[in-house]
C-alpha positions in Angstrom: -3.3 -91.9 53.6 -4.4 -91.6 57.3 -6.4 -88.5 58.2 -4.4 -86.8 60.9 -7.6 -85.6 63.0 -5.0 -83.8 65.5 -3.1 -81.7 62.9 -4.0 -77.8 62.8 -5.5 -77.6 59.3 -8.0 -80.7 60.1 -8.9 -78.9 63.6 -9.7 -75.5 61.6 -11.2 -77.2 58.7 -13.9 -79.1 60.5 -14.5 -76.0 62.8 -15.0 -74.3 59.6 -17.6 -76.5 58.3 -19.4 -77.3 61.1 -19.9 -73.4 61.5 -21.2 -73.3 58.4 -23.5 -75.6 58.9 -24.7 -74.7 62.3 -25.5 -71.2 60.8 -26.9 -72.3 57.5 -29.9 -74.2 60.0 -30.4 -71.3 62.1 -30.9 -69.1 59.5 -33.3 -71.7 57.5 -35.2 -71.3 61.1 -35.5 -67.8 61.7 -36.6 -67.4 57.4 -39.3 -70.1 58.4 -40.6 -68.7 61.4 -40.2 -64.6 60.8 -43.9 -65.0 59.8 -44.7 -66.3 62.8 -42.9 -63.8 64.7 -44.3 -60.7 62.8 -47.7 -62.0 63.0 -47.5 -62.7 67.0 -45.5 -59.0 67.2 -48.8 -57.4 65.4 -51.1 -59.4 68.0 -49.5 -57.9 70.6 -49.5 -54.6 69.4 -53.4 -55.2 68.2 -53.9 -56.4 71.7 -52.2 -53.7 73.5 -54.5 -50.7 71.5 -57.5 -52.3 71.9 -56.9 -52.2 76.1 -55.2 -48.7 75.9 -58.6 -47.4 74.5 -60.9 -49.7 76.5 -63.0 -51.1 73.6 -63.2 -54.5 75.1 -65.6 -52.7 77.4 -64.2 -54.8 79.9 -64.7 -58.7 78.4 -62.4 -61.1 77.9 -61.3 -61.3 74.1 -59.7 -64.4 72.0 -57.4 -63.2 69.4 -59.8 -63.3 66.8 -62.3 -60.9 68.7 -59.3 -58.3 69.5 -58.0 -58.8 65.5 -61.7 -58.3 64.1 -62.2 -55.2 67.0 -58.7 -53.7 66.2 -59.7 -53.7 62.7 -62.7 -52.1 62.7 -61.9 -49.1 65.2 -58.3 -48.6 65.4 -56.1 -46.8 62.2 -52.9 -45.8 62.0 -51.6 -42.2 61.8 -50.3 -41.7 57.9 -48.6 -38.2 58.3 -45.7 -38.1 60.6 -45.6 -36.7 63.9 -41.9 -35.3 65.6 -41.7 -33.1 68.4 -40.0 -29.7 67.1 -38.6 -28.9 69.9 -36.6 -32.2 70.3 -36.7 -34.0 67.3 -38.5 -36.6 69.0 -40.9 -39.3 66.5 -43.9 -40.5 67.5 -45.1 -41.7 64.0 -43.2 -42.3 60.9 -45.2 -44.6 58.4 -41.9 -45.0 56.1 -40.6 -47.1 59.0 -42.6 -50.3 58.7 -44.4 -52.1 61.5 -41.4 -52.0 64.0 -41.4 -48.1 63.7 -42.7 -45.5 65.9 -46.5 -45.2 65.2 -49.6 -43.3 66.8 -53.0 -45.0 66.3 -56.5 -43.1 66.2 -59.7 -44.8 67.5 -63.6 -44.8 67.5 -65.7 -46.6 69.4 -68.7 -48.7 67.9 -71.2 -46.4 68.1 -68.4 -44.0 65.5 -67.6 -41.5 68.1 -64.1 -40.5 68.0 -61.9 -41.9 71.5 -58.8 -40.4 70.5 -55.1 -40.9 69.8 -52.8 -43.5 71.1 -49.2 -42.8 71.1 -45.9 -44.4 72.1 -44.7 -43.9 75.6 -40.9 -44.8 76.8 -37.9 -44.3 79.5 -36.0 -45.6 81.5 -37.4 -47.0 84.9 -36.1 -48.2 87.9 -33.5 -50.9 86.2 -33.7 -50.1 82.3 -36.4 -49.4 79.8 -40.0 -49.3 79.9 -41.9 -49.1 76.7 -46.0 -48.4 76.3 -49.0 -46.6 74.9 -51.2 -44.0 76.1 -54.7 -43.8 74.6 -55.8 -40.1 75.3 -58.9 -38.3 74.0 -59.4 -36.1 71.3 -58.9 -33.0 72.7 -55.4 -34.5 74.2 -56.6 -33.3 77.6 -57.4 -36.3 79.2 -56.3 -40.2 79.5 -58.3 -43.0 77.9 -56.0 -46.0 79.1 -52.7 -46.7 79.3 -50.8 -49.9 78.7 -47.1 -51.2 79.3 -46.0 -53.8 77.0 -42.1 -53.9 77.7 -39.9 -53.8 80.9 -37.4 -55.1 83.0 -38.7 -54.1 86.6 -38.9 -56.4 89.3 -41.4 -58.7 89.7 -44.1 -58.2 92.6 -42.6 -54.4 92.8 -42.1 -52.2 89.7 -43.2 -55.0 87.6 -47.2 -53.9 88.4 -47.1 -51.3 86.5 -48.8 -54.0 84.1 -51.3 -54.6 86.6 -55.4 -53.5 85.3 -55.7 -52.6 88.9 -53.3 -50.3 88.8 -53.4 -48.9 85.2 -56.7 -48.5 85.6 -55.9 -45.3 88.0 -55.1 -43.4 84.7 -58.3 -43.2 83.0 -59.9 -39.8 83.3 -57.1 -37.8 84.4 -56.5 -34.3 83.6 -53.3 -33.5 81.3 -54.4 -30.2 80.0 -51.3 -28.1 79.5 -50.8 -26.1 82.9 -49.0 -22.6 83.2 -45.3 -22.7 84.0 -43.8 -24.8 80.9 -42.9 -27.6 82.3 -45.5 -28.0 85.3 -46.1 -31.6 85.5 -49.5 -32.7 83.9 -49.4 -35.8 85.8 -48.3 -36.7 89.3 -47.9 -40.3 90.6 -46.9 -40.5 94.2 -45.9 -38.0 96.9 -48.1 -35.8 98.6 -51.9 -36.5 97.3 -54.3 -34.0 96.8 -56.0 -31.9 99.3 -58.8 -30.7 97.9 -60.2 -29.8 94.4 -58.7 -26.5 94.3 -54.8 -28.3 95.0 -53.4 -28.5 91.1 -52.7 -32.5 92.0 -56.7 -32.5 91.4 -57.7 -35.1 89.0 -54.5 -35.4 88.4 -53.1 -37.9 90.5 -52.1 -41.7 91.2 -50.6 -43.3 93.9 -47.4 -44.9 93.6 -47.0 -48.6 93.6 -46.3 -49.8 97.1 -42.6 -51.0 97.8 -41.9 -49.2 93.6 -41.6 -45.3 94.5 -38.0 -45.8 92.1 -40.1 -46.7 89.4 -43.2 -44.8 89.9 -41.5 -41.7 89.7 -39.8 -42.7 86.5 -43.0 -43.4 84.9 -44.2 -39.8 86.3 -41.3 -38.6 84.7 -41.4 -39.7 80.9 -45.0 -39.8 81.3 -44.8 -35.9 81.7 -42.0 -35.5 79.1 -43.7 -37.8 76.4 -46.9 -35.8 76.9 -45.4 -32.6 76.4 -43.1 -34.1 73.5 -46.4 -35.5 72.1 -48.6 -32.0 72.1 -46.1 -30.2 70.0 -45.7 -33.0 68.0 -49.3 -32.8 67.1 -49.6 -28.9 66.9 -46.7 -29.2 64.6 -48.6 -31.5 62.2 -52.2 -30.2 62.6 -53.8 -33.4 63.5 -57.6 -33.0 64.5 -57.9 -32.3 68.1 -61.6 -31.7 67.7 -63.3 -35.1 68.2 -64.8 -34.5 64.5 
């Protein structure tokens, strides 16, 4: 009997197959390389903490170096940490490695550096996603670090830029009178003089970026906020003990 290749049920049936083996292979790929994946995703991360709270002390790490440094200074958070006010997360353990954590850090000598938290919003074009390292106290910045966006290259993309992160260390977010006072200014008029309340506070926007400078200004500020109450909330030990 001669296989009619042109009839409907031949057309549908080989489709069918050929679907099912097409999907069959790419899911054999993704079970064989989702180690792969997880272990890069975890380097990443590992990588990102370890710049947020400057333990590289400015070298040049392979990954074994940042894995072995991570390791030794950088924990995560086991209690979980939500803004009361918003509902906001910023740590929930029962959510696996993909989840919302905050980190805590010493440096080698064992002297506490502080709390790195996630950081997120929506920039000029769509979302940016980070971590700010801050010191115990959560008063001032350790280091920041941006390790998802979709700005434009050359422009908004810098934000990844040392030169320019680098800007954040040191600066003041104590909480200010005024509730929602911003802790943190990036751009627009810079500070006169140490008694102006921009003082030690302030970073200048990326040239040719002012759209996405002020976004980060703006879930900077909120995260910040979100991130205090978060940790009042939970008790978490502001003391540098």
């Amino acid at each position: 009997m001669k296989l009619r290749t042109s009839s409907p049920a031949y057309v549908v049936g080989f489709s069918a197959a050929a679907a099912a083996v097409f999907t069959a292979a790419i899911m054999s790929l993704q079970a064989a390389t989702e180690p792969l994946v997880r272990r890069n995703e975890a380097l990443q991360r590992q990588r990102a903490l370890v710049e947020a709270f400057a333990l590289a002390g400015g070298r040049q790490l392979d990954d074994g170096q940042t894995v072995e440094l991570y390791e030794r200074s950088i924990r995560p958070l086991d209690a979980p940490l939500i803004d009361p006010q918003t509902g906001t997360t910023f740590n929930d353990p029962r959510a696996g490695p993909r989840g919302p954590r905050t980190f805590r850090a010493v440096g080698a000598d064992g002297a506490p550096l502080g709390y790195a938290f996630p950081v997120w919003g929506i920039g000029f074009w769509a979302r940016i996603d980070g971590y700010l390292a801050v010191r115990p106290g959560l008063d001032r910045i350790v280091g920041i670090v941006f390790t998802g966006h979709s700005e434009t290259p050359g422009l908004g993309g810098r934000i990844t830029e040392p030169q320019w992160r680098g800007r954040f260390a040191g600066l003041n977010i104590a909480p200010r009178g005024g509730g929602e006072r911003p802790m943190l200014y990036i751009g627009g008029r810079r500070p006169s003089g140490r008694g102006d309340a921009r003082s030690g506070r302030y970073v200048d926007a990326i040239t040719g970026a002012t759209g996405t400078s002020r976004a980060v200004e703006r879930f900077l500020n909120e995260r910040i906020r979100q991130f205090r109450r978060a940790a009042d909330a939970a008790g978490i030990d502001k003391t540098g003990k």
